[in-house]
KOLMARRO-417814 format. One record per atom (N, C-alpha, C): x, y, z; residue in one letter. Coordinates in steps of 0.001 Angstrom, whole numbers, plus 500000, padded with zeros to 6 digits. Example, Ala and Ser with C-alpha at 12.3 -4.5 7.8 and 13.67 -1.06 7.14 Angstrom:
<nodes>
513190494310507800A
512300495500507800A
513200496700507800A
512850497750507080S
513670498940507140S
512900500030507870S
</nodes>
This chain:
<nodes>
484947499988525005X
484765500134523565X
483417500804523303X
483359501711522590X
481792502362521915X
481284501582521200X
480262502311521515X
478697501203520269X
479783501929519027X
479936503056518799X
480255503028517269X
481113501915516563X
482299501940517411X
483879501387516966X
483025499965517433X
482294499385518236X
481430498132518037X
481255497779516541X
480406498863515977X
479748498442515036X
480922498032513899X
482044498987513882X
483111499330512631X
483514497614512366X
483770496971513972X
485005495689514192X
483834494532513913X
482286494791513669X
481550494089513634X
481323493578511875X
481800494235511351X
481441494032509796X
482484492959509159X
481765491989508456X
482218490974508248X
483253491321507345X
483314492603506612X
484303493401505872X
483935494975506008X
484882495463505918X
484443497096506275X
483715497459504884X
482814498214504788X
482123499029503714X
482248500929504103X
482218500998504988X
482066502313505215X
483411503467505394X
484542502467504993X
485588503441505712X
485577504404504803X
485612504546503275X
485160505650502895X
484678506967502931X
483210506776503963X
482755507879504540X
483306508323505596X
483957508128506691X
483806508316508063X
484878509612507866X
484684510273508649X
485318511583509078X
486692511360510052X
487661512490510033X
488763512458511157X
488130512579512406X
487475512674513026X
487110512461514258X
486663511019514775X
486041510581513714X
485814508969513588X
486828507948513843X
487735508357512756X
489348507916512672X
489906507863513428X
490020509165514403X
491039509767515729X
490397508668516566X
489008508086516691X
488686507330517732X
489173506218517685X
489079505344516603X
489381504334515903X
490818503985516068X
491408505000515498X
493108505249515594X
493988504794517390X
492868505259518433X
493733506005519512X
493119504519520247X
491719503756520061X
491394502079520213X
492607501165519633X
493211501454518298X
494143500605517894X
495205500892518494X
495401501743519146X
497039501907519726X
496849501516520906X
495482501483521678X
495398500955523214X
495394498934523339X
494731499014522180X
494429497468522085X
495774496757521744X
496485497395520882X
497825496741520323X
498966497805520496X
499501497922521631X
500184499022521902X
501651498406521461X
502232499842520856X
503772499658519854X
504928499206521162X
505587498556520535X
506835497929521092X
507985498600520655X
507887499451519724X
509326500398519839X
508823501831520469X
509915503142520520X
509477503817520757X
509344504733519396X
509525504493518572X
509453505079517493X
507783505937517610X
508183507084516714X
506940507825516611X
505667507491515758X
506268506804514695X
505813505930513872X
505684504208513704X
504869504112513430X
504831502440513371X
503934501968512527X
503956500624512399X
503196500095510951X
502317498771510915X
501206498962511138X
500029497680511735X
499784497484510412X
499797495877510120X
499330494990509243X
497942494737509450X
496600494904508729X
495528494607508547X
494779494091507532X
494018492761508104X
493187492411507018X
492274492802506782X
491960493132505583X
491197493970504782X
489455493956505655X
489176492258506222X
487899492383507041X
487918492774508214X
489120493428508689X
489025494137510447X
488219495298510024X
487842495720511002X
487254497469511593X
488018498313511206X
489226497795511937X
490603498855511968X
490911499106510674X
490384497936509401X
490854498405508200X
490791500213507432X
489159499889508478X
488737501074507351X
489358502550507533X
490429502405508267X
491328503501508669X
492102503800507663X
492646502590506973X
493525502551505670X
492223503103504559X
491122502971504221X
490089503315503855X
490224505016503724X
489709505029504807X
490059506543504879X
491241507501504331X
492322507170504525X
493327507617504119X
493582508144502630X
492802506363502167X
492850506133500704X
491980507037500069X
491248507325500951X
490061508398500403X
490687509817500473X
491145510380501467X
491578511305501689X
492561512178500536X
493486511082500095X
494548511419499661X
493822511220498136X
493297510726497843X
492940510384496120X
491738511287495863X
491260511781497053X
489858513306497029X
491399514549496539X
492250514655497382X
492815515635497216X
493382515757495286X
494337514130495403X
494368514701494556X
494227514616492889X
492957513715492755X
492477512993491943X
490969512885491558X
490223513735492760X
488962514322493000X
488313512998492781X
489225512276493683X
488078510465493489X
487195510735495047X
485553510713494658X
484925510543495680X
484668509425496153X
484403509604497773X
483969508062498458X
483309507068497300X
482291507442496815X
481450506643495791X
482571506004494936X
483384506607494368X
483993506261493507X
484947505603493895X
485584505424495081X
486451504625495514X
486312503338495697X
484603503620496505X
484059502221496785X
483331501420495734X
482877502352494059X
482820501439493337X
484191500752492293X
485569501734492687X
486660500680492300X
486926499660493027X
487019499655494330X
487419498794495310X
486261497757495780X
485510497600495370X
484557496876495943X
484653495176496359X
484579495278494796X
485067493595494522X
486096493007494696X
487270494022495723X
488280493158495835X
489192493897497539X
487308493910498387X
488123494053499473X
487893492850500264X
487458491958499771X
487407490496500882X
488862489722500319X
489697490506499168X
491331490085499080X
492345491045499456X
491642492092500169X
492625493042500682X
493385493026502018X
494430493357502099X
495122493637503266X
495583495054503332X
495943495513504315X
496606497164504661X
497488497091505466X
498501497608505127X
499281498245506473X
499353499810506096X
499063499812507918X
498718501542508349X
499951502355509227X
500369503280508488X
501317503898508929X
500811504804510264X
500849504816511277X
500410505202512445X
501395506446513281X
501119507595513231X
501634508914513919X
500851508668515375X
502066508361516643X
502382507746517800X
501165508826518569X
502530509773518372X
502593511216519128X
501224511805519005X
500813512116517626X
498922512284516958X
498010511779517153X
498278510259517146X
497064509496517242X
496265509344516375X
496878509559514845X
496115509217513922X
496960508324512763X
496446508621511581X
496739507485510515X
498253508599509674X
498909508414509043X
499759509097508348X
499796508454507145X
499292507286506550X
499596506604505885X
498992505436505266X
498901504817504567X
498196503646504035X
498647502752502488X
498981501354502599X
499292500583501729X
498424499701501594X
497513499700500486X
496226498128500329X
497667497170499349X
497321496295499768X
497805494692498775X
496414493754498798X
496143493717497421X
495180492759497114X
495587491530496384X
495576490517496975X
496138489419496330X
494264488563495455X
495272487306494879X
494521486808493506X
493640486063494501X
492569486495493732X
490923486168494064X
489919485517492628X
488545485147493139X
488364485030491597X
487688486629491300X
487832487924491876X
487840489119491163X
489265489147490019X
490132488117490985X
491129488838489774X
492115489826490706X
493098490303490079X
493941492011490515X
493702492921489981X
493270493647490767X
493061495113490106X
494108495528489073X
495297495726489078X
496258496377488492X
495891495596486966X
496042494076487260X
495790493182485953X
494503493645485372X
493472493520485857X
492316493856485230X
492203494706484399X
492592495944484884X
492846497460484625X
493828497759483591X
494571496964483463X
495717497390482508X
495146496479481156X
494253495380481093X
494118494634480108X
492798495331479823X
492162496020480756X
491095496588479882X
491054498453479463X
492357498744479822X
492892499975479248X
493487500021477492X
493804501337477361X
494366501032476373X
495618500623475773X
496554499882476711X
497247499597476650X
497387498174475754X
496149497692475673X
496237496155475000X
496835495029475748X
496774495093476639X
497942493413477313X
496866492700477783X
497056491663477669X
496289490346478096X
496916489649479524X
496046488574480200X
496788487873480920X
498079487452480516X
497750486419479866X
498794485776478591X
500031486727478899X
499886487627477811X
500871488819477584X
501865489002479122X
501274489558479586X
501684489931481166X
502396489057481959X
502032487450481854X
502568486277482573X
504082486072481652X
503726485727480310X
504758485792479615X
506154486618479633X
505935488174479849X
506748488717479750X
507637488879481515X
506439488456482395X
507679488603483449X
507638487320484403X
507688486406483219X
507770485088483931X
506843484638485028X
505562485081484866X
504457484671486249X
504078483220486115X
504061482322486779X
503471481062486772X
502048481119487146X
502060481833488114X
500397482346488515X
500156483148489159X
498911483793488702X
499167485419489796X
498629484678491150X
498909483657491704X
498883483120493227X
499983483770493405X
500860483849492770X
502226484292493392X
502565486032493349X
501133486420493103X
502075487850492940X
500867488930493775X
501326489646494193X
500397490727495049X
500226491918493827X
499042492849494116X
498575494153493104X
498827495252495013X
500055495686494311X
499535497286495201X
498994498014494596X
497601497916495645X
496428498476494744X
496523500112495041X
496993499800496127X
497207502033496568X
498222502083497574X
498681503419497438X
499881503755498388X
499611505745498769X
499154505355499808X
498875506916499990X
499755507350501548X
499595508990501691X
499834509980502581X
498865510214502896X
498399511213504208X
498052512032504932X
498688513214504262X
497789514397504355X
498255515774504152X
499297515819505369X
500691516762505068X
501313516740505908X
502523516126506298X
502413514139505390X
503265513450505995X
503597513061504347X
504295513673503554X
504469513752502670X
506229513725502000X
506715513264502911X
508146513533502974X
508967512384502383X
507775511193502360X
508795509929501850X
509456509151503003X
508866509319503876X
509235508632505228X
508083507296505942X
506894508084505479X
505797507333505299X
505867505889504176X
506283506582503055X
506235505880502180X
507399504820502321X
508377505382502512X
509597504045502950X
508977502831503682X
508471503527505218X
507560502431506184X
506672501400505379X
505874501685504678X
504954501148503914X
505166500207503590X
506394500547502570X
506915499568501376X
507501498431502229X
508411499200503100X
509261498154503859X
508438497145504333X
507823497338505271X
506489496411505541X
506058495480504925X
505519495873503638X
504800495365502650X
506008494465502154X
507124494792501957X
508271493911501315X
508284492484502848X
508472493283503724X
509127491865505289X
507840490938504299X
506668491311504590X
505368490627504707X
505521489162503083X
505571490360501918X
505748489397500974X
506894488368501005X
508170488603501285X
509235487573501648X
508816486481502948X
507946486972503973X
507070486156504681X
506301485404503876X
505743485055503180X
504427484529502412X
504384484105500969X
506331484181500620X
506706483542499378X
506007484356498268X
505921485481498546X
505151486311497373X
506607487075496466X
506070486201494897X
507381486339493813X
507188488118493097X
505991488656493023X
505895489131492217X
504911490098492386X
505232491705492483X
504322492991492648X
504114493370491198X
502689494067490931X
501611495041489676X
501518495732490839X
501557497060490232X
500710498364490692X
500745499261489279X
499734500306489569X
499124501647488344X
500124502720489670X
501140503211489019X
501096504255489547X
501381505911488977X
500869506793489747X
500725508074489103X
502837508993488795X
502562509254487133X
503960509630486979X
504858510630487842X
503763511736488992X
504198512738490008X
504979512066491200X
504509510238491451X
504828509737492610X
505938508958492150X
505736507905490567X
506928506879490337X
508447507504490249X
508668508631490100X
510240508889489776X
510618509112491685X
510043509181493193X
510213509401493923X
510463507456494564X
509273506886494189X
509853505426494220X
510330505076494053X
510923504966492571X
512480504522491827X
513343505153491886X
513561506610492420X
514937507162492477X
515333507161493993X
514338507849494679X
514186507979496195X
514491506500497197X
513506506105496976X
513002504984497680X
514064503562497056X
514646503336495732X
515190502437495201X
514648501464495039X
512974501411494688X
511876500555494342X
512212499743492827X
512994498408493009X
513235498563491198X
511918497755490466X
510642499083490389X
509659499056489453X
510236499033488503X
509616498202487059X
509662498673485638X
508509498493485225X
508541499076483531X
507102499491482970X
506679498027483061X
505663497726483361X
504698496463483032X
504936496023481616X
505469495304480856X
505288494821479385X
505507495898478647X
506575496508479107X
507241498088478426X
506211498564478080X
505259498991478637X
504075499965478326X
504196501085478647X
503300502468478408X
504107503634477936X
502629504538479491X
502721505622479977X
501871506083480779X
500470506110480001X
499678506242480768X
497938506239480288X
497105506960481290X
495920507477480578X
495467508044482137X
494282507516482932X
494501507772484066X
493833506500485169X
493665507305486201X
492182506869486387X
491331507441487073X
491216508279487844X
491644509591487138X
491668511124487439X
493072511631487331X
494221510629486919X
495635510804487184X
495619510853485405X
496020512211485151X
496712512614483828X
497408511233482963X
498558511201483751X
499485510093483718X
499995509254485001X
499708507817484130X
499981506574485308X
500880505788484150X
501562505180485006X
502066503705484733X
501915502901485338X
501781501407484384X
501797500137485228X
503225499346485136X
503250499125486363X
504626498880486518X
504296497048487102X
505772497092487327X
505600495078487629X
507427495512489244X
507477494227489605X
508463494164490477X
508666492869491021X
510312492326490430X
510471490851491304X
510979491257492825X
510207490271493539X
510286490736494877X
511555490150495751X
512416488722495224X
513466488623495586X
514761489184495232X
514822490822494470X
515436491327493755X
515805492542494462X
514249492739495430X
514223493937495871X
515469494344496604X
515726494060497884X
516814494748498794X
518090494781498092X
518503494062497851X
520089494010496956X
519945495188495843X
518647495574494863X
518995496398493960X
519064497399494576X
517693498167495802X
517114498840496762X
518721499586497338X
519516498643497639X
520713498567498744X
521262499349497530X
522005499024496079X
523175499694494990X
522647501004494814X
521026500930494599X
520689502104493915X
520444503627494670X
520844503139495946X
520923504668497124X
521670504332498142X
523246504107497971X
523980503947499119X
524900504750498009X
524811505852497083X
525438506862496861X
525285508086497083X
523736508514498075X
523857509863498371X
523021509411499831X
523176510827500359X
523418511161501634X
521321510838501702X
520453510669501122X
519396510535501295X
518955508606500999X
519575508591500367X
519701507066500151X
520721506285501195X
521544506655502035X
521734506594503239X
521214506421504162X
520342507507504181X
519155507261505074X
518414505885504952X
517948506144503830X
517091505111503311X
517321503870503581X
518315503743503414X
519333502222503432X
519096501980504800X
519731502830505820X
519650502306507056X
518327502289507395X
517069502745506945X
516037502698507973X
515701501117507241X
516112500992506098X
515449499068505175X
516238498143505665X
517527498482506236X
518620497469507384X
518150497456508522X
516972498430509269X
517071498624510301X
515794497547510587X
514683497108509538X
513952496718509620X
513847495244509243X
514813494894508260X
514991493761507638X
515891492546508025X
517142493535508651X
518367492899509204X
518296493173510914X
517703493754511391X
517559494474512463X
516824493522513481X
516970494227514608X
516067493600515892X
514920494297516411X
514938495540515916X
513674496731516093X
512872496053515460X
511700495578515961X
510733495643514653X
509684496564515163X
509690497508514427X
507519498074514194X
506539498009513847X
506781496688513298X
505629496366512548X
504749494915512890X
503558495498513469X
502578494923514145X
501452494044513173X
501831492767513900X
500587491943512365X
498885492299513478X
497830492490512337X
496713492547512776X
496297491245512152X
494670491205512456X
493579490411511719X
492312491391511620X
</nodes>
């Protein structure tokens, strides 16, 4: 192991993944595949991380990468949204085998006393909703029970929605692991019609709220999602075309299946 990647796994929470460069990453990346080497042969695979590993700040990066491109959010600015709520973060990292690098990245920040991002953000937008408001309308008993996907990004390149399937899927095994009732996320209007039509994500508007713009994204919505709802709607809403086919079998392949790729970290 290097003094560097020493130092990364040494931080009681990552701060720096922000800055670090693809060469940084590639090191980082090609340590996580030696240390926890994949059990399928798939080209792709999907490591669960808590937000205080080293390895996190790979998902870090990503997040940076993809929201510089295309949202012109700088490191600074990432790390003063995310700050206060990476000792409640987790990631899973979509991992290119063959590359040796990251393709991908999903943060879930669960309830802290920061709070959820998505909640925070939407009650202090202009949207007007309150806690109150928000619990009320989709039946929350407590946001103990509900995760904020706080981001969902690509790699330049891996942009196809294949990434993004992995992610979710993941992120779904994990919450049905851990009795989690209930997903918030902000997401940008270029990506939500590829989630809900593509992917068969059944997001709806958060408290029928209408798009707003968020933080560098023209138009976002906040959306909500019951999570024991997911596969059964997931399953009706794309087992009518030949891409939702796909889809279907790779969320059977993972859910109902004996393959698994998806690697828990700490």
């Amino acid at each position: 192991m290097t003094e560097l990647n020493e130092a990364f796994l040494a931080h009681e929470y990552a701060r720096n993944g922000y800055d670090m460069d693809l060469e940084e990453v590639h090191g980082l990346t090609m340590q996580l595949l030696d240390e926890r080497p994949p059990v399928t042969e798939d080209r792709y695979i999907c490591y669960t991380m808590d937000g205080s590993s080293g390895y996190s700040d790979i998902g870090r990066f990503v997040e940076r990468t993809c929201f510089e491109t295309f949202f012109n959010n700088t490191a600074e600015d990432m790390h003063a949204e995310y700050e206060q709520y990476e000792q409640a973060s987790s990631f899973f990292l979509s991992i290119d085998t063959e590359r040796q690098v990251p393709s991908g990245a999903l943060r879930v920040i669960r309830n802290s006393a920061s709070g959820l991002k998505t909640i925070n953000d939407a009650c202090e937008s202009p949207l007007g909703l309150t806690d109150r408001s928000i619990r009320e309308a989709h039946d929350i008993m407590s946001f103990d029970e509900c995760w904020d996907v706080g981001t969902v990004a690509a790699m330049p390149g891996y942009g196809s929605g294949a990434v993004s399937i992995q992610l979710y899927r993941g992120m779904y095994l994990a919450a049905m692991r851990e009795n989690v009732s209930h997903l918030v996320s902000i997401v940008d209007m270029n990506v939500l019609p590829r989630l809900t039509n593509y992917l068969g994500i059944p997001f709806v508007s958060l408290v029928d709220t209408k798009p707003f713009e968020y933080l560098g994204s023209k138009q976002s919505q906040a959306v909500y999602g019951y999570v024991p709802e997911f596969y059964n709607k997931m399953n009706r809403k794309r087992k009518y075309t030949i891409r939702g086919l796909l889809a279907k079998k790779a969320l059977d392949r993972l859910v109902v299946g004996t393959e698994d790729h998806t690697h828990m970290g700490n």
